[in-house]
C-alpha positions as CSV (number, residue, x, y, z in Angstrom):
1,X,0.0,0.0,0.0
2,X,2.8,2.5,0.9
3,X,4.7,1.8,-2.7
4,X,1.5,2.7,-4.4
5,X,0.9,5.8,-2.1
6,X,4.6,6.5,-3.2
7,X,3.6,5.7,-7.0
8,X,0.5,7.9,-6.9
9,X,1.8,11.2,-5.3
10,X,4.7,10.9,-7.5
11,X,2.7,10.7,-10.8
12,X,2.4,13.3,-13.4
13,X,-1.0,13.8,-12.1
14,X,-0.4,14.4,-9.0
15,X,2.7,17.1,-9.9
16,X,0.0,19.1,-11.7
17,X,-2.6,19.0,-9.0
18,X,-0.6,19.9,-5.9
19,X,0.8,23.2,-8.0
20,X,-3.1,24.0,-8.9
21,X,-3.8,23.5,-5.7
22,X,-1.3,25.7,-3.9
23,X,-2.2,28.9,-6.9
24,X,-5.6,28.3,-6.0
25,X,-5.2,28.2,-2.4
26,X,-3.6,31.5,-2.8
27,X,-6.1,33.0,-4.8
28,X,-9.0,32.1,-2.8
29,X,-7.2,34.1,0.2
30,X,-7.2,37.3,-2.3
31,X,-10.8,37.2,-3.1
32,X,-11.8,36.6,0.5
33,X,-9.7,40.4,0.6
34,X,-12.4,43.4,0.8
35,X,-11.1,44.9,-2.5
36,X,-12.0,43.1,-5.4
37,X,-9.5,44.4,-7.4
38,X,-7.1,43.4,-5.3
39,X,-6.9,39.7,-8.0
40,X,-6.6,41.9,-10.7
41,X,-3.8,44.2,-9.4
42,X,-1.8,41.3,-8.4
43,X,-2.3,39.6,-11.5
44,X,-0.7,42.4,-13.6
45,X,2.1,42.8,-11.0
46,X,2.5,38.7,-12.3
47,X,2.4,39.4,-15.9
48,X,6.1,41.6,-15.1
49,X,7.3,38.2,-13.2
50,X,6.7,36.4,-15.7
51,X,7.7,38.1,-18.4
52,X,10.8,38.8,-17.3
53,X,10.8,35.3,-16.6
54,X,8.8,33.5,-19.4
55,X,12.0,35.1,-21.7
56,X,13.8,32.2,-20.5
57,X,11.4,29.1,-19.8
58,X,9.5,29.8,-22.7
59,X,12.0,28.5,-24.7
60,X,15.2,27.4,-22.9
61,X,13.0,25.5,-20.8
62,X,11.6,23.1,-23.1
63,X,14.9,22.4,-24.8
64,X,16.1,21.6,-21.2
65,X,13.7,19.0,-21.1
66,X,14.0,17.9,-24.6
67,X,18.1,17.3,-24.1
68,X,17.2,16.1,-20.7
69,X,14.7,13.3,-21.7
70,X,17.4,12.3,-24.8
71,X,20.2,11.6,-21.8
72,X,22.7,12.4,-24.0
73,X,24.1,15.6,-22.8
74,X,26.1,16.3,-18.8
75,X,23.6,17.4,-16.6
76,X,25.9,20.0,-14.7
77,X,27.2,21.2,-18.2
78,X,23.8,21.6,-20.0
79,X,22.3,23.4,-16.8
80,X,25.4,25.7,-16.8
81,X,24.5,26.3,-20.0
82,X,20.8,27.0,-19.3
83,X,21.4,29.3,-16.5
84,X,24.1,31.0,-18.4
85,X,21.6,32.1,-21.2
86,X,19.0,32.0,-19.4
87,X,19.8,34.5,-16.8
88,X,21.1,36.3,-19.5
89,X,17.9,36.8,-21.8
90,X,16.1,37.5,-18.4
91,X,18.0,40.3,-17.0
92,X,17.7,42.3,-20.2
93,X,14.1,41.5,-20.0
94,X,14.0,43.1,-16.2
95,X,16.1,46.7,-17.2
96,X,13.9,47.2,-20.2
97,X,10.8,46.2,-18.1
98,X,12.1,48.4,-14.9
99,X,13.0,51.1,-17.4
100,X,10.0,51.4,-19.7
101,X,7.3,50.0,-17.5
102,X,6.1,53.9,-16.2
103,X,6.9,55.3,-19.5
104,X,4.3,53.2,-21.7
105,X,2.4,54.0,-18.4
106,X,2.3,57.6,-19.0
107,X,2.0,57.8,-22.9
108,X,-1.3,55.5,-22.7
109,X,-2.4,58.1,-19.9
110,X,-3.1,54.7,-17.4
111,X,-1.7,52.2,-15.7
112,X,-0.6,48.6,-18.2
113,X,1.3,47.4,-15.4
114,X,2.7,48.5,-12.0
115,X,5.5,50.5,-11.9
116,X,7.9,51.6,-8.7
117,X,8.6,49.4,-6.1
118,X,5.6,46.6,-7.2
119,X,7.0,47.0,-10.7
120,X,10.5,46.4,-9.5
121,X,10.1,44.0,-6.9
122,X,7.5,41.9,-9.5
123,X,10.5,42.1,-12.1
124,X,13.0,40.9,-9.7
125,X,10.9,38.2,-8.5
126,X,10.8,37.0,-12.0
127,X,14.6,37.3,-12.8
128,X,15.3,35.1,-9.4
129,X,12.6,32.7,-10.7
130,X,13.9,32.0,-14.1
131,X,16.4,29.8,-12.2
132,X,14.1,27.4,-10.0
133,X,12.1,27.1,-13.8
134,X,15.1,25.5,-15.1
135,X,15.7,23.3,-12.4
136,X,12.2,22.5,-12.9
137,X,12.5,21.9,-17.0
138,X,15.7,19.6,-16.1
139,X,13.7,17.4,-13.6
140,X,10.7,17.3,-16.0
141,X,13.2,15.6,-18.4
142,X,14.9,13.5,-16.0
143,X,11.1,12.6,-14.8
144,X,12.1,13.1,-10.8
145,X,9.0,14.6,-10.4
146,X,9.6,14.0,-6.0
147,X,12.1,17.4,-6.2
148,X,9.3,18.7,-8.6
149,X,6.8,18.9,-5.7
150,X,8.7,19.6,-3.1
151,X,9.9,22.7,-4.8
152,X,6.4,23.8,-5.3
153,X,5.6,23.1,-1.8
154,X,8.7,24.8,-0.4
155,X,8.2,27.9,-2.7
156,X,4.4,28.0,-2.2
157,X,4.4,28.2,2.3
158,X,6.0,31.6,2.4
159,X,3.2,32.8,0.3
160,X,0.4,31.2,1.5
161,X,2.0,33.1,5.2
162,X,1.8,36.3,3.0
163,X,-1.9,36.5,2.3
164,X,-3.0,34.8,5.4
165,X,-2.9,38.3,6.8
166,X,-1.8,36.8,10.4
167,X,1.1,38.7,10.6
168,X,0.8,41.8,7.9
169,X,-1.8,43.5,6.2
170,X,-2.7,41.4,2.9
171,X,-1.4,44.4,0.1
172,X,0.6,44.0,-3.2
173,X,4.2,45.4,-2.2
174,X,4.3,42.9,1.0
175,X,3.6,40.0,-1.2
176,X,6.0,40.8,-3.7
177,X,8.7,41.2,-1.7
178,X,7.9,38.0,0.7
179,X,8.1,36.1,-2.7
180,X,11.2,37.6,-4.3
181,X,12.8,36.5,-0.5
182,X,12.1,33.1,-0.4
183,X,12.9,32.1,-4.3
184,X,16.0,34.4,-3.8
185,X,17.2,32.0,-1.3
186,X,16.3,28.6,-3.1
187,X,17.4,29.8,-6.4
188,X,20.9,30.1,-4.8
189,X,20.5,27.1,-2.8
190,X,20.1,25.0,-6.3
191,X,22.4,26.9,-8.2
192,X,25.8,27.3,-6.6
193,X,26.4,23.6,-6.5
194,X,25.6,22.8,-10.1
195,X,27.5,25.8,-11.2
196,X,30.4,24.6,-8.9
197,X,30.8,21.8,-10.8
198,X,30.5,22.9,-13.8
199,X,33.6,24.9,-13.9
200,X,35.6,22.2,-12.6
201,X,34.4,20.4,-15.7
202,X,35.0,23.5,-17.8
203,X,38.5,22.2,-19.6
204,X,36.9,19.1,-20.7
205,X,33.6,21.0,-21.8
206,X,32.3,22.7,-25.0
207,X,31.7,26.3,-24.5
208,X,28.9,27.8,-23.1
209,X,28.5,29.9,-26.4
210,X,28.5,26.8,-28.6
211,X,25.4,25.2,-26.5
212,X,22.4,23.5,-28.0
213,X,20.0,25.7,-26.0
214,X,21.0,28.9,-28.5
215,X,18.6,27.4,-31.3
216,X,15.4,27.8,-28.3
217,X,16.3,32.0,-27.6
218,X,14.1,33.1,-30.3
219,X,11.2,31.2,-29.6
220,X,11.4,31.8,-25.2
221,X,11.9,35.8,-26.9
222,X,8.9,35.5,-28.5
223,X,6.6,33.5,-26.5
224,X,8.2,34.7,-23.5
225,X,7.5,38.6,-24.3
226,X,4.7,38.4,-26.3
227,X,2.5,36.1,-24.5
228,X,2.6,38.3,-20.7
229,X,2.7,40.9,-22.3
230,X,-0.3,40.3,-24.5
231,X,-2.8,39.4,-21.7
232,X,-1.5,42.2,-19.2
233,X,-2.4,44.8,-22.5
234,X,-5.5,42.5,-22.7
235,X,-6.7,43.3,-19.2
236,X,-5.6,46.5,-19.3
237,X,-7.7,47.5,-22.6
238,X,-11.0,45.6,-21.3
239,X,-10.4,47.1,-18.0
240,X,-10.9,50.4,-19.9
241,X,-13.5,49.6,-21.9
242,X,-15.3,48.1,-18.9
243,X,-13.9,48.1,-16.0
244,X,-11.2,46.0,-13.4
245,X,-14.3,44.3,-11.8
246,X,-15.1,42.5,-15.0
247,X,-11.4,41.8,-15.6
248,X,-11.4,40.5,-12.2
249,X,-14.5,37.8,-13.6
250,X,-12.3,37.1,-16.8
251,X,-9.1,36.1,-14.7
252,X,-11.0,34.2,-12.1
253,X,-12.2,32.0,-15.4
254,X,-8.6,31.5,-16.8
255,X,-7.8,30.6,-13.5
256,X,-10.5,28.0,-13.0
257,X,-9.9,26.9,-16.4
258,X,-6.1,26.5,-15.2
259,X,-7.4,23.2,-13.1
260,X,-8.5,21.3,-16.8
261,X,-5.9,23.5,-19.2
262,X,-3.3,23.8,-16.6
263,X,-3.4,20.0,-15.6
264,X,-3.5,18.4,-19.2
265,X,-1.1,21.3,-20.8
266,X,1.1,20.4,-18.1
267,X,0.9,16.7,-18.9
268,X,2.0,17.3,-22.1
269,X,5.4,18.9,-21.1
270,X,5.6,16.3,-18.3
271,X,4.9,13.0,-20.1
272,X,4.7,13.3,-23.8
273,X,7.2,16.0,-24.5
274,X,9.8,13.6,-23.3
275,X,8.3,11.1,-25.0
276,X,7.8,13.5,-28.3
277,X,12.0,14.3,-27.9
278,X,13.1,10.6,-27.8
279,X,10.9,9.4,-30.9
280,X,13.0,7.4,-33.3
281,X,11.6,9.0,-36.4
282,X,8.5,10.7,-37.7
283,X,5.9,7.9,-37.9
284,X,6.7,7.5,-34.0
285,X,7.0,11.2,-33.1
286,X,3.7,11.9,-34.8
287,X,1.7,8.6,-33.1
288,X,3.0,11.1,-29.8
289,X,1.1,14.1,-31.1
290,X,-1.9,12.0,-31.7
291,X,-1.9,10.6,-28.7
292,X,-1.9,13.5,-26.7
293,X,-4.8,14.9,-28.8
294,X,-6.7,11.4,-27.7
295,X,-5.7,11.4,-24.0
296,X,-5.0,14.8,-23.2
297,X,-7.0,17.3,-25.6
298,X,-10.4,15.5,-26.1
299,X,-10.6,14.5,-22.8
300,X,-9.6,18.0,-21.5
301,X,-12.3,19.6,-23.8
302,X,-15.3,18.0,-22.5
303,X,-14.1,19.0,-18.8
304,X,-14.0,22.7,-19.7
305,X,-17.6,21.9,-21.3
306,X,-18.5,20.8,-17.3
307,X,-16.9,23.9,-16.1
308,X,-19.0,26.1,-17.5
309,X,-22.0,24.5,-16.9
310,X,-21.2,23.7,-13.3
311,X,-19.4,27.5,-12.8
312,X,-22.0,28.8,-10.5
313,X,-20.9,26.2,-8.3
314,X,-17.3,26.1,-9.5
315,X,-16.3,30.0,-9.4
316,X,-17.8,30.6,-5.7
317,X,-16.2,27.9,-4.3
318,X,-12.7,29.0,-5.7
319,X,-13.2,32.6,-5.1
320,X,-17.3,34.5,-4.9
321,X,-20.5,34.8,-6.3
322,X,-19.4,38.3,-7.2
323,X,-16.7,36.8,-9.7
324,X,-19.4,34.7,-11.6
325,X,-19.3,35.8,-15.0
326,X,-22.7,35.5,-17.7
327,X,-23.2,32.4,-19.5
328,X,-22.5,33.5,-23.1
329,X,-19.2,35.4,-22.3
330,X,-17.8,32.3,-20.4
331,X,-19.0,29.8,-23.3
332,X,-17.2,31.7,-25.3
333,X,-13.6,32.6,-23.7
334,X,-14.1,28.7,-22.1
335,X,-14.5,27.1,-26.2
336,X,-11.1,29.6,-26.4
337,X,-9.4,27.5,-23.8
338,X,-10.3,24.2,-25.1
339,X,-9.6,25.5,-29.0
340,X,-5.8,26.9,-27.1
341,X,-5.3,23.4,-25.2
342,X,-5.8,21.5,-28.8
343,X,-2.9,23.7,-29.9
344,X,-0.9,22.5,-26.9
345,X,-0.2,19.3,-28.4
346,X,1.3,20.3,-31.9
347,X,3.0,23.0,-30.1
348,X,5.2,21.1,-27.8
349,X,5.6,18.7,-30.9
350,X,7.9,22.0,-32.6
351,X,9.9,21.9,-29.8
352,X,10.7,18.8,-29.6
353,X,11.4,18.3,-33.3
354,X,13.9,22.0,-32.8
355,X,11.7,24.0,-35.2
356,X,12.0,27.1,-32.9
357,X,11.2,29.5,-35.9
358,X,7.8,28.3,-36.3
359,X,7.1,28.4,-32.8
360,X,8.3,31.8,-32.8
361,X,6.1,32.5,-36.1
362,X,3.4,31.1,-34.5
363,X,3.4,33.0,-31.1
364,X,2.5,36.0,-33.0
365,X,-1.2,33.8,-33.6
366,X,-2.4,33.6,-30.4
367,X,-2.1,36.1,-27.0
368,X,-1.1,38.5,-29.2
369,X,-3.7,38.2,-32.2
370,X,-6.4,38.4,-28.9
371,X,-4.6,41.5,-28.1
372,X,-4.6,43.5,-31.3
373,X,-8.2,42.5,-32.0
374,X,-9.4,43.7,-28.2
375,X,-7.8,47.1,-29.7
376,X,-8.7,47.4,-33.3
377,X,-12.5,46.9,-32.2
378,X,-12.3,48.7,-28.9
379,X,-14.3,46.0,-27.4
380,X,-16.6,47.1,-24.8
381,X,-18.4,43.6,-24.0
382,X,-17.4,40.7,-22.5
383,X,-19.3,38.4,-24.9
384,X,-17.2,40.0,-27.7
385,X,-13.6,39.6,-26.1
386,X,-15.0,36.0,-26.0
387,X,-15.7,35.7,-29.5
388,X,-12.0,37.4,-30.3
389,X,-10.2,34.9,-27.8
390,X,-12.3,32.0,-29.6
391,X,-11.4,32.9,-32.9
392,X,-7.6,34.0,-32.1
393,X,-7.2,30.0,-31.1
394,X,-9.4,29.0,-33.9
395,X,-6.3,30.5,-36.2
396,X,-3.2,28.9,-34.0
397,X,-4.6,25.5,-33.9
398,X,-4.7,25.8,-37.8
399,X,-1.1,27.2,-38.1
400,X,0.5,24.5,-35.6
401,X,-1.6,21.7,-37.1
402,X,-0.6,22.7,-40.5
403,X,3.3,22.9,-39.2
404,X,3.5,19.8,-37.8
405,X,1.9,17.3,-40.7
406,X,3.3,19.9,-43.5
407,X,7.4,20.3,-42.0
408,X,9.5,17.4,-40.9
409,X,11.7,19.1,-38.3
410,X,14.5,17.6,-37.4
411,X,13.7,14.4,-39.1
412,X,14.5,16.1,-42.3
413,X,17.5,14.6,-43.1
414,X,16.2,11.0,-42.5
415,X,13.1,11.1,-44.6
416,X,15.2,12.9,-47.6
417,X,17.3,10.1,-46.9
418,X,14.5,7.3,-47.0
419,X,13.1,9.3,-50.1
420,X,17.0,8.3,-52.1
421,X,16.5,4.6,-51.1
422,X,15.2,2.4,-54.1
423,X,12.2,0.4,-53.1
424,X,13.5,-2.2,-53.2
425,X,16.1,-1.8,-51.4
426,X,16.8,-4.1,-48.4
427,X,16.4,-0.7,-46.2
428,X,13.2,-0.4,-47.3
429,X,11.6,-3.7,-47.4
């Protein structure tokens, strides 16, 4: 019975879960807060995190995991490598956000983001966390999902302490800089070892310049800027058109959604990506994409069809009645979020064939497309944002579908070499 306990809380399942569980818990705290907006607020203070941070991940993360799963790279020197670059891509991400943050605030005549010392202190907390994401993208690989969890858990108490209120007043600055403390201090905690060792290896090492990971920066720019910075101009314009109570509805949604999108979008990373990186060839690799589509995506999609019709049970439970948004809006941003999970699975099947370009191409389809049309129509319902999400992930399912079956990826030179083989060749009999 204990080995099976073991087996279950170690599952890929049960990594997902426990970090929904601690966001939510945390979330649920907010909304009990008097101030509504208060969800809202923070949430644009954690678009700068994670932009500044999402630079990195977004792309250097998955090929972690994707040179991780093939086992045929040092640990120490490929996460030297990682945190090399991505620390790198990160910091110029925090100065440009630090420095342009109150400018953009001032020519749009209202606040896009939080600037001063949330801005800063939501920027530096991203910087700090780029670090404990790789660690996180090299034990997805490695599938040691235990140090997964813990991490999670050890990350998550501080902040859960934070919006308690038991020993300060719940407000933004305090909880910014309680969480830019504690991942400060595990950040270094994981680091300095690795890094140690790393430089002893150094002489008997490739470079740092000449690493793998360089052929991921573009696409971890481009999904890594475009998408926080997408939604926090998304929230910002519907916010103006209509106001931060009714952003507060949308990003209590997303969040709910998080528990089906967030759980098999996760599962993905944690189980098939691995599995999409070690594929022998492209028959196999594509069986991997289809199979996440019939496991993951189908599955996934008929939860979120529950979620909205059980979400005036679902959304007072995980925050208040008052967040509860009308039926037709939330049909429609909800079908966005299955259409956006479907892409998921030809997505992560990009990265794990290296074709970084079309990712990057692609990015500019989705968070961003939902962006520009909230602006171009100067939406002022929430039924209408919900036809523009839908339709935004109507288009990047297309483009990643079409990418995957139409572009070989790094299987290129085996099919061209399959396609000079005579057939009747022993090869290919």
């Amino acid at each position: 019975m204990s080995r099976l306990f073991v087996r279950l809380l170690l599952s890929p399942v049960a990594v997902v879960l426990i970090a929904l569980a601690t966001r939510a818990s945390l979330d649920k705290m907010l909304a009990l807060q008097p101030d509504m907006s208060l969800v809202a607020y923070l949430a644009q203070a954690q678009s700068l995190f994670e932009l500044t941070a999402a630079v990195a991940l977004a792309g250097i993360g998955p090929g972690v995991v994707v040179f991780a799963a093939r086992r045929d790279t040092d640990e120490h020197i490929l996460m030297r490598d990682a945190l090399l670059w991505g620390m790198a891509v990160s910091a110029g991400a925090a100065v440009a956000l630090i420095a342009l943050t109150p400018a953009l605030n001032a020519l749009l005549g209202r606040e896009i983001a939080p600037a001063g010392a949330v801005g800063a202190l939501a920027v530096a907390g991203g910087l700090m966390f780029t670090v404990l994401g790789l660690f996180n993208s090299l034990w997805q690989g490695r599938l040691e999902r235990g140090k997964m969890i813990a991490l999670g858990l050890v990350s998550w108490a501080p902040l859960a302490v934070a919006v308690s209120g038991h020993f300060h007043a719940v407000e933004a600055r305090f909880y910014l800089s309680v969480q830019f403390a504690s991942i400060s201090l595990l950040a270094i905690w994981l680091a300095a070892p690795v890094l140690r060792r790393a430089w002893r290896q150094a002489a008997d090492a490739p470079s740092w310049r000449a690493s793998p990971l360089k052929r991921y920066l573009l696409a971890g720019l481009s999904i890594g800027i475009m998408s926080p910075a997408s939604i926090m101009w998304s929230r910002a314009q519907l916010a103006h058109g209509l106001s931060w109570d009714e952003v507060s509805q949308l990003q209590a949604l997303w969040r709910s959604s998080e528990w089906v999108t967030g759980l098999a979008g996760s599962l993905i990373g944690l189980v098939y990506l691995p599995r999409m990186a070690a594929a022998a060839d492209r028959p196999a690799f594509l069986r991997e994409v289809e199979r996440t589509w019939k496991f993951l995506c189908i599955p996934g999609a008929l939860a979120i069809g529950l979620l909205w019709a059980a979400q005036g049970l679902v959304i007072p439970l995980l925050y208040s009645e008052k967040f509860v948004m009308p039926a037709a809006a939330s049909a429609l941003f909800l079908f966005g979020d299955a259409l956006r999970l479907a892409s998921w699975a030809p997505l992560h099947g990009l990265f794990a064939t290296e074709r970084t370009k079309a990712v990057a191409i692609g990015e500019w389809l989705s968070l961003p497309l939902f962006a520009a049309l909230l602006t171009v129509l100067s939406v002022k319902s929430l039924v209408v944002a919900g036809a523009c999400y839908a339709a935004t992930y109507v288009v990047y399912l297309a483009f990643n579908v079409w990418c995957i079956y139409r572009t070989p990826g790094r299987y290129r030179e085996a099919d061209m070499k399959l396609d000079r083989e005579p057939s009747g060749s022993p090869s290919s009999a």
